[in-house]
PQR file of N, CA, C, O and H, with PARSE charges and radii, in Angstrom:
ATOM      1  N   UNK A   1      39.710 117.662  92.235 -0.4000 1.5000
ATOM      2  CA  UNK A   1      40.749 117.807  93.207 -0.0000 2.0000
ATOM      3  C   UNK A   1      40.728 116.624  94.177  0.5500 1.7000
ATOM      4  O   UNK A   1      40.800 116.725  95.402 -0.5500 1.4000
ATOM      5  N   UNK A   2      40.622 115.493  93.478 -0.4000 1.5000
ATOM      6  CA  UNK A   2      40.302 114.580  94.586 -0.0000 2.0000
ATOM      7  C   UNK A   2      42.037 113.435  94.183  0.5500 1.7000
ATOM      8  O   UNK A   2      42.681 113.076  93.197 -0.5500 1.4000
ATOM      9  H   UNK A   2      40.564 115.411  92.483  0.4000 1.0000
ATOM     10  N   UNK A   3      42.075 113.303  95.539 -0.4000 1.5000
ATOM     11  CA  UNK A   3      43.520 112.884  96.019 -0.0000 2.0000
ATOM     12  C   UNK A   3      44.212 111.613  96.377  0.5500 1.7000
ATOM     13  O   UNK A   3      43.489 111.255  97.307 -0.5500 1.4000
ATOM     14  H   UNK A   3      41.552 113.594  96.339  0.4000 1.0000
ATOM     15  N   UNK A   4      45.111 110.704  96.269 -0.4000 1.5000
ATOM     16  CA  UNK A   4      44.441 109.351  96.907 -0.0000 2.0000
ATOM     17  C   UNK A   4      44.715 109.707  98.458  0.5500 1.7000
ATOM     18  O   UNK A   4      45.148 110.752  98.944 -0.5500 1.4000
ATOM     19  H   UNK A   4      45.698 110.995  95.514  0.4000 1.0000
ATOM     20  N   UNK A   5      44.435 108.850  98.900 -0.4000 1.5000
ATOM     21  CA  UNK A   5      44.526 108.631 100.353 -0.0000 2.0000
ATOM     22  C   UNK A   5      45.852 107.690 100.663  0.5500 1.7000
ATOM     23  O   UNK A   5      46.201 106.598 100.215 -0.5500 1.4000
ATOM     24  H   UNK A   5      44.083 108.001  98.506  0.4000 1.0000
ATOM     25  N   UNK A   6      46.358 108.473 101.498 -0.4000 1.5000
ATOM     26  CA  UNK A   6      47.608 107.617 101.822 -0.0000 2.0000
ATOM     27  C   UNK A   6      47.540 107.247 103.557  0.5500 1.7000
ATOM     28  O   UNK A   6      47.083 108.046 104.374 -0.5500 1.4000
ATOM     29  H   UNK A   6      46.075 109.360 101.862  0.4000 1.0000
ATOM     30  N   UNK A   7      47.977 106.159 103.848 -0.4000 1.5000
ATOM     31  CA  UNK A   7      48.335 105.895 105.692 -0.0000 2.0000
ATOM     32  C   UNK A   7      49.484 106.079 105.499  0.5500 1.7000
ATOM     33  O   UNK A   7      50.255 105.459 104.766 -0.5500 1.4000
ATOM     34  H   UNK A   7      48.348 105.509 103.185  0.4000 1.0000
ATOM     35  N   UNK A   8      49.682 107.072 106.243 -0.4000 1.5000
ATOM     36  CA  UNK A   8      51.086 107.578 106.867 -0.0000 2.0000
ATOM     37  C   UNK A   8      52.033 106.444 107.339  0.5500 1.7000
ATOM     38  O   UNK A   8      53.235 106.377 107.080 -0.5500 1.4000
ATOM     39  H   UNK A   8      49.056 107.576 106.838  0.4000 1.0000
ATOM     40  N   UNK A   9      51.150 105.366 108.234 -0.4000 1.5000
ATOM     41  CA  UNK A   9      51.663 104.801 109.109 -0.0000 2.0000
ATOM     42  C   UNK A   9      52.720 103.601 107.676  0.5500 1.7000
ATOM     43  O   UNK A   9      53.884 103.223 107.546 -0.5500 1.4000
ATOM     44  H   UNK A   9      50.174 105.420 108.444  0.4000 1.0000
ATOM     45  N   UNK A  10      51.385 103.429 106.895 -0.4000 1.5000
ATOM     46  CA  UNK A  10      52.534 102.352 105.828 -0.0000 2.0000
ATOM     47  C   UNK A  10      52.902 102.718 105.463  0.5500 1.7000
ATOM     48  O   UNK A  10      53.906 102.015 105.349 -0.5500 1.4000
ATOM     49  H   UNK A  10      50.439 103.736 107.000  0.4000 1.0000
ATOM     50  N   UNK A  11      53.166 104.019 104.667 -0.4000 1.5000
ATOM     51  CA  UNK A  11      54.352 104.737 104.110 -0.0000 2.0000
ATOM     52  C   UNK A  11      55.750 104.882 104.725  0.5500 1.7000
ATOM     53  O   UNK A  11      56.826 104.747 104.144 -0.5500 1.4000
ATOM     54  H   UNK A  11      52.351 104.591 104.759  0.4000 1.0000
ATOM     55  N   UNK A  12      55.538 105.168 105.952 -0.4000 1.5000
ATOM     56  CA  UNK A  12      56.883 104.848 106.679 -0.0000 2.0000
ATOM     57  C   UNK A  12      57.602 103.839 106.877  0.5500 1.7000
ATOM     58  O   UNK A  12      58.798 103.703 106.616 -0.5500 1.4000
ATOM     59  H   UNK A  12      54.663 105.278 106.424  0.4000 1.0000
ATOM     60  N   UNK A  13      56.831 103.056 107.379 -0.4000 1.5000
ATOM     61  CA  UNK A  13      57.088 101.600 107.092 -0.0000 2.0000
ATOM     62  C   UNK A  13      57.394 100.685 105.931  0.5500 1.7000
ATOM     63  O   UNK A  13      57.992  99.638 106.179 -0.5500 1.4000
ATOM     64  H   UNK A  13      55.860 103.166 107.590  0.4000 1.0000
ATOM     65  N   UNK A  14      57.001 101.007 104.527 -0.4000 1.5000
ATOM     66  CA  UNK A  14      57.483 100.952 103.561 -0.0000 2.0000
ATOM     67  C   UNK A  14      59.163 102.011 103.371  0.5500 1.7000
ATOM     68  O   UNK A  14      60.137 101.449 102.871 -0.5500 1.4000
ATOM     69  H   UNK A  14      56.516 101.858 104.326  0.4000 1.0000
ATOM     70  N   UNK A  15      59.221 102.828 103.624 -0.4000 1.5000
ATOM     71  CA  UNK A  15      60.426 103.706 103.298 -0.0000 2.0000
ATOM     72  C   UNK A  15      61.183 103.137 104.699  0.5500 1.7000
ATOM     73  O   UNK A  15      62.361 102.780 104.726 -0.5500 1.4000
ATOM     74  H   UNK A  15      58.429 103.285 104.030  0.4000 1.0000
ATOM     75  N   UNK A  16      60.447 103.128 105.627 -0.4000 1.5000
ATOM     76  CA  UNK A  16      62.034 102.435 106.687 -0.0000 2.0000
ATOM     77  C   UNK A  16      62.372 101.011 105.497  0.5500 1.7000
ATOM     78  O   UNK A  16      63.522 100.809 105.106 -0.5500 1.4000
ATOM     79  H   UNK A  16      59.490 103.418 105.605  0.4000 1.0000
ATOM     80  N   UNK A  17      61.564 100.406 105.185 -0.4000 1.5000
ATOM     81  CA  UNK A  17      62.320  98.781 104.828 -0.0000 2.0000
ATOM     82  C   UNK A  17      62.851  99.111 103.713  0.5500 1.7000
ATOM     83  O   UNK A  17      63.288  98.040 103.292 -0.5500 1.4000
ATOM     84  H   UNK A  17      60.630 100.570 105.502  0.4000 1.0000
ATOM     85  N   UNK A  18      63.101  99.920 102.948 -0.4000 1.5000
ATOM     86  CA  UNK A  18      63.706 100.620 101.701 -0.0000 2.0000
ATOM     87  C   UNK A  18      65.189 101.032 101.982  0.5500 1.7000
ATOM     88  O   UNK A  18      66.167 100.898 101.248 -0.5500 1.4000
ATOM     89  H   UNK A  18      62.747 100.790 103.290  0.4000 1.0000
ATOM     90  N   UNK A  19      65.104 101.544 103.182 -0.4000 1.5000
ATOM     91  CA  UNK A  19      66.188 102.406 103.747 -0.0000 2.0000
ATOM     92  C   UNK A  19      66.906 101.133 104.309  0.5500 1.7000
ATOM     93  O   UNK A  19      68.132 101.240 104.321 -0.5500 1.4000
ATOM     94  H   UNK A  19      64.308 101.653 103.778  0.4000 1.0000
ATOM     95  N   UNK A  20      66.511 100.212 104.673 -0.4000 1.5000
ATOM     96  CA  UNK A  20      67.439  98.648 105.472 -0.0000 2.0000
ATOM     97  C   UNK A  20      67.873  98.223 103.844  0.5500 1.7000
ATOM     98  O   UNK A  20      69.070  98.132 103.574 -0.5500 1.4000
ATOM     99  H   UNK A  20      65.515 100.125 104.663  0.4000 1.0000
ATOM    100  N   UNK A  21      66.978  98.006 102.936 -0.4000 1.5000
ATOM    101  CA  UNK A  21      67.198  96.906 101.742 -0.0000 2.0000
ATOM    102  C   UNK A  21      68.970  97.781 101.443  0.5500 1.7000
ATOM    103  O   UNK A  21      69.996  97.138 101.217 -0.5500 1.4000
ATOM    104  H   UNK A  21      66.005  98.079 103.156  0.4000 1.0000
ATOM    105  N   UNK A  22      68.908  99.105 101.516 -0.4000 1.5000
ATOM    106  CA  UNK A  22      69.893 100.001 101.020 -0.0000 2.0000
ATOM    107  C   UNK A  22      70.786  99.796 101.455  0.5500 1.7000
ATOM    108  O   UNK A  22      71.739  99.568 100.709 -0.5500 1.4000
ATOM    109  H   UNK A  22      68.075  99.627 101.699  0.4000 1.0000
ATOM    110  N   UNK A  23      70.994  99.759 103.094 -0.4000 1.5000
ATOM    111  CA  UNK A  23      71.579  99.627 104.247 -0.0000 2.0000
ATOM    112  C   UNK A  23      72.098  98.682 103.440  0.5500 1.7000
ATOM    113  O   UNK A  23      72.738  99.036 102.449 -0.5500 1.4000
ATOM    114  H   UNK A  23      70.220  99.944 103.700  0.4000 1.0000
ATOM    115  N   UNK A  24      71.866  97.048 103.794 -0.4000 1.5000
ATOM    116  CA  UNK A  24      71.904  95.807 103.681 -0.0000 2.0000
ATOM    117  C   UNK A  24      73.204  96.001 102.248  0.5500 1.7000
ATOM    118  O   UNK A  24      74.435  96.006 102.273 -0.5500 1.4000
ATOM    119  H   UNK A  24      71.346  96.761 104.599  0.4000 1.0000
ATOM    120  N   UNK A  25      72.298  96.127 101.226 -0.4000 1.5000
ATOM    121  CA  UNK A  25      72.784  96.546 100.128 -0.0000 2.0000
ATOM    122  C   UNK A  25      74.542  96.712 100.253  0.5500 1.7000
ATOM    123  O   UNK A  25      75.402  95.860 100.029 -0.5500 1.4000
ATOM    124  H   UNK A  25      71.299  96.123 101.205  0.4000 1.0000
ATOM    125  N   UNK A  26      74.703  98.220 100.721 -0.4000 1.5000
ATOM    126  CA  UNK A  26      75.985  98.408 100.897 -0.0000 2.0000
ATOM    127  C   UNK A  26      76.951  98.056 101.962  0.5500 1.7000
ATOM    128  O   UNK A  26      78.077  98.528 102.113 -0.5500 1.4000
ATOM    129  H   UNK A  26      74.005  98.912 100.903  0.4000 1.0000
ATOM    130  N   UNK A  27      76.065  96.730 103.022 -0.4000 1.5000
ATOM    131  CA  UNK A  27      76.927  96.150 104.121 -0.0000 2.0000
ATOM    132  C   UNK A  27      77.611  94.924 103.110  0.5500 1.7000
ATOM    133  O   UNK A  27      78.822  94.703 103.124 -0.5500 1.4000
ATOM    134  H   UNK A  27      75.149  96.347 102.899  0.4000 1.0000
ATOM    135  N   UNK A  28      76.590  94.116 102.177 -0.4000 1.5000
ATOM    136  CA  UNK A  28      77.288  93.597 101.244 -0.0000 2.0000
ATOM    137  C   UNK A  28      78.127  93.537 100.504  0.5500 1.7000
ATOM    138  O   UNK A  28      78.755  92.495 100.315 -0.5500 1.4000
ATOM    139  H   UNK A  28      75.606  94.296 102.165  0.4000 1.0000
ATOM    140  N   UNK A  29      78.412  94.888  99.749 -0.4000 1.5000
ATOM    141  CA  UNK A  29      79.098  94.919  98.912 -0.0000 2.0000
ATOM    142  C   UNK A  29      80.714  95.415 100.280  0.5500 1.7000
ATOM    143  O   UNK A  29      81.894  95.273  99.961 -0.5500 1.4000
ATOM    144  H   UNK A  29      77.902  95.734  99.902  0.4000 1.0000
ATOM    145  N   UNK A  30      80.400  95.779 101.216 -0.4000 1.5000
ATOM    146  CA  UNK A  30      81.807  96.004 101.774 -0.0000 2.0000
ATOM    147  C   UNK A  30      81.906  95.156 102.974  0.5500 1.7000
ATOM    148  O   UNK A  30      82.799  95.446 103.770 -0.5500 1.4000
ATOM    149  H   UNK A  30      79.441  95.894 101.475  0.4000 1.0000
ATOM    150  N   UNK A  31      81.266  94.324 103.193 -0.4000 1.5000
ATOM    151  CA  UNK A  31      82.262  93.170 104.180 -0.0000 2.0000
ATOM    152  C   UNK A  31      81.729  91.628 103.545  0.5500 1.7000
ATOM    153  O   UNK A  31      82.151  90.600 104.075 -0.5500 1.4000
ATOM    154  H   UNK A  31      80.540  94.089 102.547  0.4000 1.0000
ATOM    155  N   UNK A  32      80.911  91.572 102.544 -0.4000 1.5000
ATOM    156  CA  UNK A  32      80.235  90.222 101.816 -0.0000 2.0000
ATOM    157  C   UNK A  32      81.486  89.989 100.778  0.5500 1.7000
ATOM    158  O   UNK A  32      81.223  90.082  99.579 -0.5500 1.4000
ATOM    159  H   UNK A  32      80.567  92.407 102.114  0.4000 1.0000
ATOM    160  N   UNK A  33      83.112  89.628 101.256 -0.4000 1.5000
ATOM    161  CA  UNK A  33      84.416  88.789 100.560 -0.0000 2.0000
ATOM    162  C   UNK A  33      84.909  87.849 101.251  0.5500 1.7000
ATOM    163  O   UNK A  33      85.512  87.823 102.324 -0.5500 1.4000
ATOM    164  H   UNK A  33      83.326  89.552 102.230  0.4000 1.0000
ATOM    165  N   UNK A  34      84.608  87.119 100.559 -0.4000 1.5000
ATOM    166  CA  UNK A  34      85.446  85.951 100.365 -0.0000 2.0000
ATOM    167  C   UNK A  34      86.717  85.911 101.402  0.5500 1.7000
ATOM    168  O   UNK A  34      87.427  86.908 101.271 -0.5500 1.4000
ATOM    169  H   UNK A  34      84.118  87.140  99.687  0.4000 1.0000
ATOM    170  N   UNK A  35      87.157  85.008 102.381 -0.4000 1.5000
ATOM    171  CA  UNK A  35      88.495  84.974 102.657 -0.0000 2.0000
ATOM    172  C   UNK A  35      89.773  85.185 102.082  0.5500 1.7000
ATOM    173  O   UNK A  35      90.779  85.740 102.523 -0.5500 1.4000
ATOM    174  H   UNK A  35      86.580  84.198 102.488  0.4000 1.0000
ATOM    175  N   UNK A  36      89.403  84.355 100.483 -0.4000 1.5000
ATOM    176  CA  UNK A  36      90.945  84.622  99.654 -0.0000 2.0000
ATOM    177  C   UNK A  36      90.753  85.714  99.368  0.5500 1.7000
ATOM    178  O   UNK A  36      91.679  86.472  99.656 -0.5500 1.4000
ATOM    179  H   UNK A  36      88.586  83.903 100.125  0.4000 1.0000
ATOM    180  N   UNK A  37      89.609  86.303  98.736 -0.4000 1.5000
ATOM    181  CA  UNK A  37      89.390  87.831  98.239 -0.0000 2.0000
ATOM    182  C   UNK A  37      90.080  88.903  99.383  0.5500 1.7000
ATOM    183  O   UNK A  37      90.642  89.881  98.890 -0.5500 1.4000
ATOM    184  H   UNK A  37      88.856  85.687  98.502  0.4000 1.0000
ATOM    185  N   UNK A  38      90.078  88.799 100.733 -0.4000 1.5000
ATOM    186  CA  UNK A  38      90.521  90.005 101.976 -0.0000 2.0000
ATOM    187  C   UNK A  38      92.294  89.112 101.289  0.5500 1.7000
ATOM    188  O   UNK A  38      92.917  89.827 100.504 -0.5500 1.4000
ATOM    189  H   UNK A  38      89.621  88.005 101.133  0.4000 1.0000
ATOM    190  N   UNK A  39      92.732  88.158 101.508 -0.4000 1.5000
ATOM    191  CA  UNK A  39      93.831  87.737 102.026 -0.0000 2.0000
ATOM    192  C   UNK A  39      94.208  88.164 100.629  0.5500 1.7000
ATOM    193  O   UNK A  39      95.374  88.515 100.810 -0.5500 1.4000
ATOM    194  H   UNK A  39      92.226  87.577 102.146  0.4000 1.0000
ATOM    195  N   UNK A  40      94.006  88.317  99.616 -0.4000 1.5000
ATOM    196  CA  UNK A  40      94.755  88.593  98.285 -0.0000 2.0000
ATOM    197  C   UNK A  40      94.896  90.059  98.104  0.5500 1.7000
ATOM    198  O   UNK A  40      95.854  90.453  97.439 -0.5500 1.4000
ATOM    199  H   UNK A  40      93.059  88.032  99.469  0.4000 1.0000
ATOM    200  N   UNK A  41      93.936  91.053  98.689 -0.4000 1.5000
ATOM    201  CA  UNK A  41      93.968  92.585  98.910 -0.0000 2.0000
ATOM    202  C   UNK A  41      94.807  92.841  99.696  0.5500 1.7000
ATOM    203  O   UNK A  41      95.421  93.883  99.472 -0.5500 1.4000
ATOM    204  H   UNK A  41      93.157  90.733  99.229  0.4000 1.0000
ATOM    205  N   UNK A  42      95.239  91.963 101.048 -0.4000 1.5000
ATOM    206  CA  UNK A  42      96.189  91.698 101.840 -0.0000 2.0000
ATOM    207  C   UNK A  42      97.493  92.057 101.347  0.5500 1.7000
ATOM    208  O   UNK A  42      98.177  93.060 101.551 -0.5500 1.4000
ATOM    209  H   UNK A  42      94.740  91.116 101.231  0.4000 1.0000
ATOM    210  N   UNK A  43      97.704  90.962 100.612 -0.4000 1.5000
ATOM    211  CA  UNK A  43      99.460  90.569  99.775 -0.0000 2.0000
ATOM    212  C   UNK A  43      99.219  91.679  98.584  0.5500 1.7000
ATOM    213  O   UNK A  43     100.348  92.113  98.357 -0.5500 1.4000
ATOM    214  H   UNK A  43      97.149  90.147 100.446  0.4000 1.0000
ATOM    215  N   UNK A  44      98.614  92.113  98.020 -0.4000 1.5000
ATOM    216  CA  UNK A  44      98.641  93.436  97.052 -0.0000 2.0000
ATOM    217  C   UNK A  44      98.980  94.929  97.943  0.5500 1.7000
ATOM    218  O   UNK A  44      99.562  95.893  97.444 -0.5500 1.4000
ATOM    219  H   UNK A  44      97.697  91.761  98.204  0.4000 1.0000
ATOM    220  N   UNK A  45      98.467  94.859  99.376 -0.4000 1.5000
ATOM    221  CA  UNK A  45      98.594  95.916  99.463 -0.0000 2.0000
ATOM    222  C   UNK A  45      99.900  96.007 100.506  0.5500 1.7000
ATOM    223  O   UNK A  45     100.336  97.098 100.875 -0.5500 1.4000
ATOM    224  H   UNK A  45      97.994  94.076  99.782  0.4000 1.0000
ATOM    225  N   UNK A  46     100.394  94.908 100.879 -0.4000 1.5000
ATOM    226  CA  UNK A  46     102.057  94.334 101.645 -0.0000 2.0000
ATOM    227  C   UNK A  46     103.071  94.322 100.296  0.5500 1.7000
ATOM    228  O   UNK A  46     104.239  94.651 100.503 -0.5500 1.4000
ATOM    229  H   UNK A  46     100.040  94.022 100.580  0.4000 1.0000
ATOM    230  N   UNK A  47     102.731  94.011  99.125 -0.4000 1.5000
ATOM    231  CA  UNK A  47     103.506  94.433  98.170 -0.0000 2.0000
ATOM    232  C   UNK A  47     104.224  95.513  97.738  0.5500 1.7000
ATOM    233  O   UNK A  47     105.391  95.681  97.386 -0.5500 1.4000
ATOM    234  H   UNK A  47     101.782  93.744  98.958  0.4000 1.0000
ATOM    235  N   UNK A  48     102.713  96.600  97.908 -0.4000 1.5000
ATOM    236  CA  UNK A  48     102.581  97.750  97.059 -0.0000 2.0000
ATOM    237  C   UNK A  48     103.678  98.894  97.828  0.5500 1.7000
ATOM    238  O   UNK A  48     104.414  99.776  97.384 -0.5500 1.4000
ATOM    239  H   UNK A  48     101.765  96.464  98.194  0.4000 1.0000
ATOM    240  N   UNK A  49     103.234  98.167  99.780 -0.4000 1.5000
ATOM    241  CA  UNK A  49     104.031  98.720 100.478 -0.0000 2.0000
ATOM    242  C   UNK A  49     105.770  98.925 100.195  0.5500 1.7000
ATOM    243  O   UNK A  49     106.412  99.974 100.239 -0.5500 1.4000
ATOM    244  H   UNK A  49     102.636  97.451 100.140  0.4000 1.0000
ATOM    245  N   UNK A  50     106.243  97.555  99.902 -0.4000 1.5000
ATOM    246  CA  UNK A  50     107.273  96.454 100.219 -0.0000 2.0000
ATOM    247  C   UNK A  50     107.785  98.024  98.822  0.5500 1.7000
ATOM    248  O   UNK A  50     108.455  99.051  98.930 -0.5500 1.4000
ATOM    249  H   UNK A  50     105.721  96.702  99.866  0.4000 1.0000
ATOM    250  N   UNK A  51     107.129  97.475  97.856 -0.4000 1.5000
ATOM    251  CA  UNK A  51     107.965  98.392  96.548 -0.0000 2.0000
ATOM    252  C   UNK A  51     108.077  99.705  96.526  0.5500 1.7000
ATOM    253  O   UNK A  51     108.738 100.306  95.679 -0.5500 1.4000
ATOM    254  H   UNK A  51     106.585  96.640  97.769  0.4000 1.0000
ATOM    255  N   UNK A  52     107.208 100.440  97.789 -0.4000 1.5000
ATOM    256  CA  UNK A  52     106.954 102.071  97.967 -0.0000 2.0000
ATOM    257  C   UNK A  52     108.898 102.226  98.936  0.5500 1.7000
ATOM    258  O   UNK A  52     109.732 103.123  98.816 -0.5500 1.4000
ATOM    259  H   UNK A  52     106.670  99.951  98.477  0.4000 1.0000
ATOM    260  N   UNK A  53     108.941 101.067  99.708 -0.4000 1.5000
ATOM    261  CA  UNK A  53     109.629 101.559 100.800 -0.0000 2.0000
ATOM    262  C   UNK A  53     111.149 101.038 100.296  0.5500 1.7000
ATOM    263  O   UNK A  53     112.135 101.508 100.865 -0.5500 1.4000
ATOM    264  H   UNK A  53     108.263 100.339  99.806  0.4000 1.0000
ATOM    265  N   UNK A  54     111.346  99.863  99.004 -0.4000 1.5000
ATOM    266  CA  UNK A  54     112.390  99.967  98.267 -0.0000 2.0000
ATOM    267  C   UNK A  54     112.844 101.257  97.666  0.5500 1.7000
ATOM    268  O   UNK A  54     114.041 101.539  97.601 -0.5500 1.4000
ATOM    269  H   UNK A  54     110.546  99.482  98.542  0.4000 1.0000
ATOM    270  N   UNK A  55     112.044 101.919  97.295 -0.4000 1.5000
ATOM    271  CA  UNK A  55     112.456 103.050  96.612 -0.0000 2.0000
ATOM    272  C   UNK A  55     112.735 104.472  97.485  0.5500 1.7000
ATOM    273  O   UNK A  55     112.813 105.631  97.076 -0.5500 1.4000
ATOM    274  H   UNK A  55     111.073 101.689  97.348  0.4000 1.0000
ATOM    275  N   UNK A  56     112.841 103.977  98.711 -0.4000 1.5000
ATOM    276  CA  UNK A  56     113.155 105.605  99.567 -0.0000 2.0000
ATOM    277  C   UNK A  56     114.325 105.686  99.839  0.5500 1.7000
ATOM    278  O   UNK A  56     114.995 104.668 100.010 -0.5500 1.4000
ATOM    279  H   UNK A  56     112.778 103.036  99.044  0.4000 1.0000
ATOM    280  N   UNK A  57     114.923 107.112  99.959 -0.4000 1.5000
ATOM    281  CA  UNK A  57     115.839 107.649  99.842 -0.0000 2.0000
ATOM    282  C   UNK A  57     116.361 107.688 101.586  0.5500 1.7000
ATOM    283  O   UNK A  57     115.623 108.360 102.307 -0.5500 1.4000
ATOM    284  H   UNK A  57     114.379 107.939  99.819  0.4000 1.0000
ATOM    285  N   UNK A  58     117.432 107.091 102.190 -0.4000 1.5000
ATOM    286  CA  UNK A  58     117.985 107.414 103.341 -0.0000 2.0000
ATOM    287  C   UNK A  58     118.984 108.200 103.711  0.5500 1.7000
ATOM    288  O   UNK A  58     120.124 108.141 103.250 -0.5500 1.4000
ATOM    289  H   UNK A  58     118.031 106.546 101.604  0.4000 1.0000
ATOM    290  N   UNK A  59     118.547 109.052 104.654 -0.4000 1.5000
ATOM    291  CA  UNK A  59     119.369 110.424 104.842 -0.0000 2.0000
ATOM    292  C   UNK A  59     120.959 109.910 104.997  0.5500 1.7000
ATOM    293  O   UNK A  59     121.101 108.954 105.759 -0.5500 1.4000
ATOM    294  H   UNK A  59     117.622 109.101 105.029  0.4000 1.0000
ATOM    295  N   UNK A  60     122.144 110.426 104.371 -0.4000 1.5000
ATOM    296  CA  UNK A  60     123.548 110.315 104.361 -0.0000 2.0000
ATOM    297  C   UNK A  60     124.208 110.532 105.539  0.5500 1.7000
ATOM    298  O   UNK A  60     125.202 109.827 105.717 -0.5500 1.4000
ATOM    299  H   UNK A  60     122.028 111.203 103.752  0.4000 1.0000
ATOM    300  N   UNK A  61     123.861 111.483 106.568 -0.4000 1.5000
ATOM    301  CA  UNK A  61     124.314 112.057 107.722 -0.0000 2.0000
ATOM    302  C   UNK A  61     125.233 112.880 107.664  0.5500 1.7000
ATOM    303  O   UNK A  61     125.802 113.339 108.654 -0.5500 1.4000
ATOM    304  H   UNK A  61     123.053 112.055 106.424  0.4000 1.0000
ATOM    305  N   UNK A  62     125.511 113.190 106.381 -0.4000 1.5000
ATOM    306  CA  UNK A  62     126.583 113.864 105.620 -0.0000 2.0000
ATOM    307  C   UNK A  62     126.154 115.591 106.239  0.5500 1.7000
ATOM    308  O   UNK A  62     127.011 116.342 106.705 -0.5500 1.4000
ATOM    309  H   UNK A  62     125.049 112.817 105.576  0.4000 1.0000
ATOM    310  N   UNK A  63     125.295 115.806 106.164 -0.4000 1.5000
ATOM    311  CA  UNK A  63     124.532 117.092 106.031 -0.0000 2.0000
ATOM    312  C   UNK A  63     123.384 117.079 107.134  0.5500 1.7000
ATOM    313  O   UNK A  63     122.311 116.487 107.019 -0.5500 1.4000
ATOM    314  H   UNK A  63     124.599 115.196 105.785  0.4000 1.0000
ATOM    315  N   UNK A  64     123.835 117.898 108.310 -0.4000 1.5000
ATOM    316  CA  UNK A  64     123.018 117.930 109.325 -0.0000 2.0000
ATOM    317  C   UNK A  64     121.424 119.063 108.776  0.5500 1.7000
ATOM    318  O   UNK A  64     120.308 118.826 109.238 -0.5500 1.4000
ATOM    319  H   UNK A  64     124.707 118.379 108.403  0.4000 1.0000
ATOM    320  N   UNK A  65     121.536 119.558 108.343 -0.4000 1.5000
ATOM    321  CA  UNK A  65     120.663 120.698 108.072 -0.0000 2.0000
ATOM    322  C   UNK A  65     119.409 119.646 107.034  0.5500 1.7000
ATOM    323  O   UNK A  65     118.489 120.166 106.403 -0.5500 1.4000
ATOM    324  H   UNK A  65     122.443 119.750 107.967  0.4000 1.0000
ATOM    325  N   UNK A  66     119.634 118.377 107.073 -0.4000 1.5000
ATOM    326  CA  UNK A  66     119.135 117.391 105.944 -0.0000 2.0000
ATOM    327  C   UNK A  66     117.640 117.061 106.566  0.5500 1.7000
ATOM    328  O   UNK A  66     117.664 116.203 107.449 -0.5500 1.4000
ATOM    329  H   UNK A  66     120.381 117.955 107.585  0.4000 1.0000
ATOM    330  N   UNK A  67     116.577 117.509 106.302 -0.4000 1.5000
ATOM    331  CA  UNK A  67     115.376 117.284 107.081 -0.0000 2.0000
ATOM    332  C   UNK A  67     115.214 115.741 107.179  0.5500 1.7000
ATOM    333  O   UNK A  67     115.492 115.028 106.215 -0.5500 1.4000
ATOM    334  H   UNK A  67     116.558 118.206 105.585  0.4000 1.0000
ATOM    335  N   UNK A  68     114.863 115.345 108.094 -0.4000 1.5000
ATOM    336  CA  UNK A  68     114.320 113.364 107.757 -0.0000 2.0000
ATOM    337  C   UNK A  68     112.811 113.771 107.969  0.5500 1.7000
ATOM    338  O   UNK A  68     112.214 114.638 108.607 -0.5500 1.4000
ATOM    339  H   UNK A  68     114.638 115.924 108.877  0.4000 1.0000
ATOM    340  N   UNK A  69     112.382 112.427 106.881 -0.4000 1.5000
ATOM    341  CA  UNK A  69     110.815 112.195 106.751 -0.0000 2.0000
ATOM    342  C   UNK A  69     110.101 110.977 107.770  0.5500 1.7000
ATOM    343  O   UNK A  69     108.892 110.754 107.712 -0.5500 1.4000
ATOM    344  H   UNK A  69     112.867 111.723 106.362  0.4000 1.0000
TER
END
């Protein structure tokens, strides 16, 4: 029944710098782009808009009872 011996104190200290590498990790992957990379998600998503808001329907005024969105 013999056990290893662990220090608490480095174990934590090992698992805090685990928990930053992670951290770090996923600060990378969501603000580590490129300028053209933001500015091209930019114009894809001013597009996507541009073609959502071609296609809407404007109330006639014909028909008061006509809900607007």
């Amino acid at each position: 029944m013999s056990g290893d011996v662990v220090n608490l104190r480095q174990f934590r200290k090992r698992n805090a710098r685990a928990e930053k590498e992670k951290q770090a990790e996923q600060n990378r992957i969501s603000f580590g782009r490129t300028k053209a990379e933001k500015s091209l998600t930019d114009a894809l998503n001013a597009k996507a808009a541009k073609a959502l808001d071609q296609g809407r329907r404007e109330p006639s005024g014909d028909r008061p009872d006509e809900a607007e969105d």
